[in-house]
matplotlib code that plots the C-alpha trace (Angstrom):
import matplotlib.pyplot as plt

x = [-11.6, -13.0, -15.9, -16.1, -18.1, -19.0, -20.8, -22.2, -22.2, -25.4, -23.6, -21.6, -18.4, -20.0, -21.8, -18.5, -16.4, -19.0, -18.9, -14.9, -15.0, -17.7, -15.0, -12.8, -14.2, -15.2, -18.7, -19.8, -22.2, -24.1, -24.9, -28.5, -30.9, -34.2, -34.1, -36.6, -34.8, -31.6, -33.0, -34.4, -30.3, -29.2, -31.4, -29.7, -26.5, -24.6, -25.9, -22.0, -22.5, -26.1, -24.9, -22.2, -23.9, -25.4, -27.9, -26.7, -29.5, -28.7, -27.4, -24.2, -25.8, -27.0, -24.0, -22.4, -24.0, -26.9, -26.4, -28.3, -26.8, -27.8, -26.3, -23.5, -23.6, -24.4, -21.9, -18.6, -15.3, -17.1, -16.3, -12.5, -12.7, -14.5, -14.5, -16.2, -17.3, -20.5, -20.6, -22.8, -21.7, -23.1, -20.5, -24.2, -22.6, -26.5, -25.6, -22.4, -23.6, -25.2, -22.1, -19.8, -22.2, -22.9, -18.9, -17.0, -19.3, -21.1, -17.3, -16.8, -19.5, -18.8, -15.3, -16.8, -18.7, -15.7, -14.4, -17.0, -17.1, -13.6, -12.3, -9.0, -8.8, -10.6, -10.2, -11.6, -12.5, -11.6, -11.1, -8.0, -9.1, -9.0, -5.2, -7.3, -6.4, -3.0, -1.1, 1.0, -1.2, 1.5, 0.0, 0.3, -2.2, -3.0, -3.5, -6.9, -6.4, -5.3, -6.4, -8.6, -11.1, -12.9, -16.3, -17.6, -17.1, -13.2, -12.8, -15.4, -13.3, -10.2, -11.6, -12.3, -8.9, -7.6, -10.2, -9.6, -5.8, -6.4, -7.3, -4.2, -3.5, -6.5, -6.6, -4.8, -6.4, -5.5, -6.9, -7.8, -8.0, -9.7, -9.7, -12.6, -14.1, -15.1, -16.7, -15.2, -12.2, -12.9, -16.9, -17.2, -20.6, -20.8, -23.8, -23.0, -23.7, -20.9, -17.3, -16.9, -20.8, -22.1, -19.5, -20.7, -24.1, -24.0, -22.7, -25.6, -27.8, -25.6, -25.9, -30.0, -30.3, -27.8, -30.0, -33.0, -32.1, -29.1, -28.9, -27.8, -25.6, -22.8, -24.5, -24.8, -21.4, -19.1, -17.9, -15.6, -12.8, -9.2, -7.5, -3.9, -4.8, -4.6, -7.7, -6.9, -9.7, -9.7, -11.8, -14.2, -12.7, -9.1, -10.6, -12.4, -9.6, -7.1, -9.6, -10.1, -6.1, -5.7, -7.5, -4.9, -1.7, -2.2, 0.3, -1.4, -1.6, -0.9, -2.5, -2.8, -3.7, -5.7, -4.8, -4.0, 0.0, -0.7, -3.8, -5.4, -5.7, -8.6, -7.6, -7.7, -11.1, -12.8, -11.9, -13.1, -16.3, -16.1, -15.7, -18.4, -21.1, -20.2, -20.5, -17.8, -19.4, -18.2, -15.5, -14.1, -12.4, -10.6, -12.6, -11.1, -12.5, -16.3, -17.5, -17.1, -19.6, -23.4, -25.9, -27.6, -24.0, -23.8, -26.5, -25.8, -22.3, -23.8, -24.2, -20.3, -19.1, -18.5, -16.2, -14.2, -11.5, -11.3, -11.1, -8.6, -5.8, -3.1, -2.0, 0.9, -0.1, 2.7, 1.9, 5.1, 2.7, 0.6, 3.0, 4.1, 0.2, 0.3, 3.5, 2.7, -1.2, 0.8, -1.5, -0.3, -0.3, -3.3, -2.8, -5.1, -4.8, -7.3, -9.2, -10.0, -11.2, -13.4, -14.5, -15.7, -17.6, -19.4, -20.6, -22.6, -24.0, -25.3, -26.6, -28.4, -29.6, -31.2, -32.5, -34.5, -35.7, -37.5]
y = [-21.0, -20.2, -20.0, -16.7, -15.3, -11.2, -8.9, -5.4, -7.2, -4.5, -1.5, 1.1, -1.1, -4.3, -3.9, -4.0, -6.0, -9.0, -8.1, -8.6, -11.8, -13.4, -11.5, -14.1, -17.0, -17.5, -18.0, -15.7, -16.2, -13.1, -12.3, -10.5, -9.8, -9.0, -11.7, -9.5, -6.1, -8.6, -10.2, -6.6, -5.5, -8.6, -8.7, -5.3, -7.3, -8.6, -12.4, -14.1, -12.3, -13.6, -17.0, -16.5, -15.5, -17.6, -15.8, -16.4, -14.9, -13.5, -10.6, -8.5, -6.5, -10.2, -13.1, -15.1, -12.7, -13.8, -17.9, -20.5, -23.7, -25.4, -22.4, -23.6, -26.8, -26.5, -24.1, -25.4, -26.7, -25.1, -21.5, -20.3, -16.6, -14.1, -10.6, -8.5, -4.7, -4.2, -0.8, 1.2, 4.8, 7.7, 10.3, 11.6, 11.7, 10.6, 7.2, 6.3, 3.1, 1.6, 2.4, 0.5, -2.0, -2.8, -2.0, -3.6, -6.0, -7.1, -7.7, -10.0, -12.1, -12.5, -13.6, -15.9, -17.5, -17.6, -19.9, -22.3, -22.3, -23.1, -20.1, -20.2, -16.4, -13.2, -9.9, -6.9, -4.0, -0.9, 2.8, 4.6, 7.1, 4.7, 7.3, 9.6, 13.4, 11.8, 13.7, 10.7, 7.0, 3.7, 0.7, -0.7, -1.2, 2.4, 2.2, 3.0, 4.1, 7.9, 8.4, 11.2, 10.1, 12.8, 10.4, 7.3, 5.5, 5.8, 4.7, 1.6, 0.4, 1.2, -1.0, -3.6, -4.0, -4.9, -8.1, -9.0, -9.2, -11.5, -14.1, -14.4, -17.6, -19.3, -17.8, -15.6, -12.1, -9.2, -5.3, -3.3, 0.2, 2.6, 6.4, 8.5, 6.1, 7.8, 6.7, 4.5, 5.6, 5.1, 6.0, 7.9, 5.8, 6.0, 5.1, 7.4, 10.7, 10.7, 12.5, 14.3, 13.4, 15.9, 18.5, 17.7, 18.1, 21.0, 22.4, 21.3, 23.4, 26.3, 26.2, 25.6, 28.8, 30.6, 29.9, 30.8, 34.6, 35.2, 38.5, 37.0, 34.3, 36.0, 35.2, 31.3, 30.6, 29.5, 26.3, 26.0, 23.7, 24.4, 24.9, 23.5, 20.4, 17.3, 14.4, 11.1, 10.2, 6.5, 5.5, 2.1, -0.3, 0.6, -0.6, -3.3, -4.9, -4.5, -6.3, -9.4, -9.3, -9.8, -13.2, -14.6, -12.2, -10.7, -11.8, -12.9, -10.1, -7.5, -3.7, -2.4, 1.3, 2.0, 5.6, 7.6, 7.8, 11.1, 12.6, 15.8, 19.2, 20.6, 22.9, 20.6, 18.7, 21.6, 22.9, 19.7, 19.9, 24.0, 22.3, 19.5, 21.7, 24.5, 26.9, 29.1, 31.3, 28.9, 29.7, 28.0, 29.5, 27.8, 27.1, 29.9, 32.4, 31.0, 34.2, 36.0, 33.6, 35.1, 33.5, 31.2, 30.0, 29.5, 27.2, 25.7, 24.8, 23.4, 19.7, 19.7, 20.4, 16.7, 16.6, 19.3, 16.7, 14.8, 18.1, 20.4, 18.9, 16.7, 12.9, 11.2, 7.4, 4.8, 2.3, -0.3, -3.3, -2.0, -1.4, -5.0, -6.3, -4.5, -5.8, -9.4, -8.0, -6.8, -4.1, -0.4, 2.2, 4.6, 7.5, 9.6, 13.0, 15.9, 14.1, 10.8, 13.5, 15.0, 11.6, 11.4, 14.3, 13.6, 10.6, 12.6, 14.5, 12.3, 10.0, 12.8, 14.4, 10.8, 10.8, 14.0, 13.1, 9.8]
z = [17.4, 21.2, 22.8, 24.6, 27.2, 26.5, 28.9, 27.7, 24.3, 23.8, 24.1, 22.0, 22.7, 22.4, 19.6, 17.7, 20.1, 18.7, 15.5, 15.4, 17.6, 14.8, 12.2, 13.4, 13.7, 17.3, 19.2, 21.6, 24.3, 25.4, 28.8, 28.5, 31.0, 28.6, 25.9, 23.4, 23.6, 22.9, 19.5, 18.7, 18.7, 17.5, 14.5, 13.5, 12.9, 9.9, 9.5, 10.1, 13.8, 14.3, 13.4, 15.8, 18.9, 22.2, 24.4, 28.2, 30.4, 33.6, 35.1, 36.4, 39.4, 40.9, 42.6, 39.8, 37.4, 38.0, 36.4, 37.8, 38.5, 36.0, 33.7, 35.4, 35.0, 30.9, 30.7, 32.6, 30.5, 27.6, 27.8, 27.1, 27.9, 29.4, 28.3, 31.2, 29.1, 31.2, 33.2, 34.5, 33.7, 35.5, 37.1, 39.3, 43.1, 43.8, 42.5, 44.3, 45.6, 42.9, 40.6, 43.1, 43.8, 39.8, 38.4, 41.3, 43.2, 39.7, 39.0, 41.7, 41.1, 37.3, 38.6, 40.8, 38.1, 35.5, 38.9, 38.6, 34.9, 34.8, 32.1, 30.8, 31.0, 32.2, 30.3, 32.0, 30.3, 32.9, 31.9, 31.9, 34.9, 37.2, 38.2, 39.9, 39.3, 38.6, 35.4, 34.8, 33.7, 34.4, 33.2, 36.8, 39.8, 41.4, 45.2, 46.5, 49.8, 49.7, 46.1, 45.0, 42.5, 39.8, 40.8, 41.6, 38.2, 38.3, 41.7, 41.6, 38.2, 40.2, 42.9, 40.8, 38.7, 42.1, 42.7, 39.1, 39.4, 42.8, 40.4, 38.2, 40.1, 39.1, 35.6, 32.9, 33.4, 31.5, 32.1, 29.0, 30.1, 27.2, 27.1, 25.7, 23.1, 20.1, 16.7, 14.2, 12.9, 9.1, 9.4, 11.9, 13.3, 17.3, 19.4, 22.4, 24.6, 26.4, 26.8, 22.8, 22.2, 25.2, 23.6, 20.2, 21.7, 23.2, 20.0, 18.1, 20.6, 20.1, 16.0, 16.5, 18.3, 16.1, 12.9, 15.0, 15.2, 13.2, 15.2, 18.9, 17.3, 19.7, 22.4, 21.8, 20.2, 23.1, 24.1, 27.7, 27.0, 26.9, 24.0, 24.7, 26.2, 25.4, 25.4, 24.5, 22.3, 21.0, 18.1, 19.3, 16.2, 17.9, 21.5, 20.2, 17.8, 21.3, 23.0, 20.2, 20.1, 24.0, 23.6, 22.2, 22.7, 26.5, 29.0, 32.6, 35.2, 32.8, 32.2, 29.0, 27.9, 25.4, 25.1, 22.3, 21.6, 20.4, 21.5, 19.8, 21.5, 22.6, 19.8, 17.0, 18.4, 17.9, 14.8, 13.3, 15.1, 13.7, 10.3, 10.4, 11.7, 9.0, 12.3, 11.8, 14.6, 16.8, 19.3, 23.0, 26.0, 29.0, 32.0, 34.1, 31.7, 31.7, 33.6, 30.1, 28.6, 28.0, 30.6, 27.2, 26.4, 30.3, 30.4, 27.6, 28.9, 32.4, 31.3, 30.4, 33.9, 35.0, 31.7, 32.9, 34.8, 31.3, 29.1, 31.3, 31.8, 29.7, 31.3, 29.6, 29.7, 29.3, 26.6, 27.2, 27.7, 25.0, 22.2, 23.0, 22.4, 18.9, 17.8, 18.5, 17.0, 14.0, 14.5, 13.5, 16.6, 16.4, 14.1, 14.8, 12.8, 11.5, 8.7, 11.2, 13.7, 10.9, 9.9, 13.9, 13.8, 10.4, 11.9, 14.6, 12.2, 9.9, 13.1, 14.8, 11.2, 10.1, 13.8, 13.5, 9.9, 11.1]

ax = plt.figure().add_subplot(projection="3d")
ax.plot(x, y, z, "-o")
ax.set_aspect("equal")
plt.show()
């Protein structure tokens, strides 16, 4: 068993990534910055994971995450890995600096710390748009210099998968790349607003108003996204049991995608969002057709446009390195087909139905 070191242990991804690391026998330490908000989520937990977990106070955005020396000093020769999720995720041009300052300088100085702690290994949690407006994903470094990025977020996790792989010298590092993280993929549960959720959410809005005035349900029934496409949706158990399996199975200096071998179309997505909403009013049209949509519908499409990059084109990701994680994992491939996507989408609804209940 290991002692491992987890950022962003409070999140969507986290939340699970602990849960499988207590699953298996291993104690976590928790990097938190407000120690009652962090026993608040933690007392939400199953009791194997509370007995498994450390709180570690500091924080990302500060130089050696914010550990004190004698952090340091308590901490060094005990910690085997360090699994960096943390991220600030905002694709708002208005917050440029501090997304590169928190997702590639707060990734420095966590690397700087696993130095001084002296890891064994460093697993970083990137995304798999650190390519750019690429088509094509290889599971290799992309050059910076030259590259056009759809915002901020990609380029500063772009920027950082170069400092992390400077340090394969001084310890194994991996890179975990994750597409659109989705709910679980045998319950559906997800605790997030972005990428399927804002489309999901949208479409809520749309049914709301339908109901309201059965009469103008035309006019509040249209979702932008293109139908043929592909988007590599990846359910957050896959991502998180990757992750667990790269502790012991990643190769040093590696990238690994977490991408869907075969992704849904757009086509199929929303169907099963048509099905789980029982809106059979709804209907979606490519981007390039949005001038047909009514000026409600309009509005109600605006907060999508910074998915557009994600939901309008298809990338073919290479998963060489990957496949080659699972087989040593004995872990199957994803499979995701029509009933896991359904599955996904029930799990919004009973969240956000619950929600508006309490």
């Amino acid at each position: 068993m290991m002692n491992v070191f987890v950022t962003g242990a409070t999140g969507f991804l986290g939340t699970v990534l602990i849960k499988r690391l207590a699953g298996k026998g291993h104690t976590v330490y928790t990097l938190i910055r407000n120690r009652e908000r962090a026993e608040d989520w933690l007392d939400g937990l199953p009791k194997k994971t509370q007995e498994a977990v450390r709180f570690v106070e500091g924080d990302v955005m500060k130089p050696l995450a914010g550990l004190q020396e004698s952090q340091i000093d308590a901490l060094k020769g005990t910690i085997d890995t360090v699994i960096h999720s943390a991220a600030y995720l905002s694709f708002d041009a208005s917050e440029r600096e501090r997304v590169l300052e928190s997702n590639f300088e707060g990734t420095k100085g966590l690397l700087d710390a696993a130095e001084r702690l002296g890891v064994r290994q460093f697993l970083h949690v990137s995304t798999a748009y650190t390519l750019g407006m690429d088509d094509v994903g290889v599971e290799t470094l992309y050059e910076t210099k030259g590259r056009e990025f759809v915002n901020a977020y990609e380029e500063s996790k772009c920027h950082a998968e170069h400092e992390v792989l400077s340090r394969q010298d001084r310890f194994c590092v991996a890179i975990l790349r994750p597409a659109i993280i989705v709910g679980d993929s045998e319950t559906g549960e997800a605790d997030s607003t972005f990428g399927l959720y804002g489309v999901m959410r949208a479409v809520e809005l749309m049914k709301r108003h339908s109901e309201k005035d059965r009469t103008k349900a035309a006019d509040a029934s249209t979702i932008v996204v293109s139908d043929e496409d592909e988007t590599h949706l990846v359910p957050v158990d896959y991502v998180a049991d990757l992750i667990v399996g790269a502790v012991t199975e990643s190769e040093n200096g590696l990238i690994y995608h977490v991408t869907n071998p075969n992704p849904p179309t757009n086509g199929m997505i929303m169907k099963a969002i048509q099905k789980g909403f029982e809106f059979p009013e709804l209907t979606w049209v490519p981007f390039e057709a949005a001038d047909r949509l009514s000026r409600l519908e309009q509005k109600m499409n605006e907060p999508l446009a910074v998915f557009e990059p994600y939901l309008n084109r298809t990338i073919a990701f290479s998963h060489d390195n990957t496949d080659r994680l699972l087989k040593r994992m004995n872990h199957p491939p994803l499979n995701m087909d029509s009933a896991m996507l359904e599955r996904i989408v029930r799990g919004y609804r009973k969240r956000h139905v619950n929600a508006e209940e309490v």
